[in-house]
C-alpha positions in Angstrom: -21.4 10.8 -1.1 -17.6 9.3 -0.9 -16.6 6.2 -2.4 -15.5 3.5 -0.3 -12.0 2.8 0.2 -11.1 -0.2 -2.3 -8.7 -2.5 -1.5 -6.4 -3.7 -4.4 -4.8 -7.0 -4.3 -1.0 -7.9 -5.3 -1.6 -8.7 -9.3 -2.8 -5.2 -9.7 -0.2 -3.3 -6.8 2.8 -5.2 -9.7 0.9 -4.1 -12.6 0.6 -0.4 -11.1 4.0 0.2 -10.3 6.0 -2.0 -12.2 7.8 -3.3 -9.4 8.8 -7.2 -8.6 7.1 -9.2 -6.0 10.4 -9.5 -4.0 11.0 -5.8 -4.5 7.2 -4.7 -3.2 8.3 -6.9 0.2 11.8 -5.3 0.8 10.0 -2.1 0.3 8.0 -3.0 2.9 10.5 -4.1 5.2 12.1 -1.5 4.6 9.5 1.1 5.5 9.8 2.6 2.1 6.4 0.8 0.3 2.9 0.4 1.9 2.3 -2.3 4.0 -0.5 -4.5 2.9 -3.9 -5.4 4.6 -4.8 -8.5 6.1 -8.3 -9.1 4.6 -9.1 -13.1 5.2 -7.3 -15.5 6.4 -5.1 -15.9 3.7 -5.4 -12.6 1.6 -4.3 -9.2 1.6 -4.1 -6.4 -0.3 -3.5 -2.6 -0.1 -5.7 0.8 -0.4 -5.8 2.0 -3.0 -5.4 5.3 -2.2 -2.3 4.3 0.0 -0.9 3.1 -3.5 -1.8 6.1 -5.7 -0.1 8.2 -3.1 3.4 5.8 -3.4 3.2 6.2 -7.4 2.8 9.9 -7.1 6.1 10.3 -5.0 7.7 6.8 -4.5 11.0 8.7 -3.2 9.7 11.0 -0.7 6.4 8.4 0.5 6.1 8.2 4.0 3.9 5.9 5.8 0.1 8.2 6.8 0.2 7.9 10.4 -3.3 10.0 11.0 -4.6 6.6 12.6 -1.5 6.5 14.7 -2.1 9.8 16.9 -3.2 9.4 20.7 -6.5 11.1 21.2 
């Protein structure tokens, strides 16, 4: 049976990748980082797979856009 999907909040997304809170964001804006998960109605967090894939190849990452595709 899989695992669930875990979502990992900020503290742990900085510890990770070693990256700044203000850098994280820019990346985000910039298209270049994961964009983070609204889970209540003031938290979010990331998948954790979405961040694994990002420290495996933080220059070539490109947003997973298999939920994106018109069926």
């Amino acid at each position: 049976m899989r695992q669930p999907e875990r979502i990992i909040r900020l503290k742990t997304v900085l510890s990770r990748t070693g990256l700044s809170r203000s850098t994280i964001y820019r990346k985000i804006a910039e298209g270049t980082f994961p964009a983070q998960l609204k889970i209540s109605a003031n938290g979010t967090g990331w998948h954790e797979s979405d961040i694994d894939r990002w420290i495996a190849d933080p220059v070539g990452w490109r947003p997973n856009r298999e939920f994106d595709e018109v069926r």
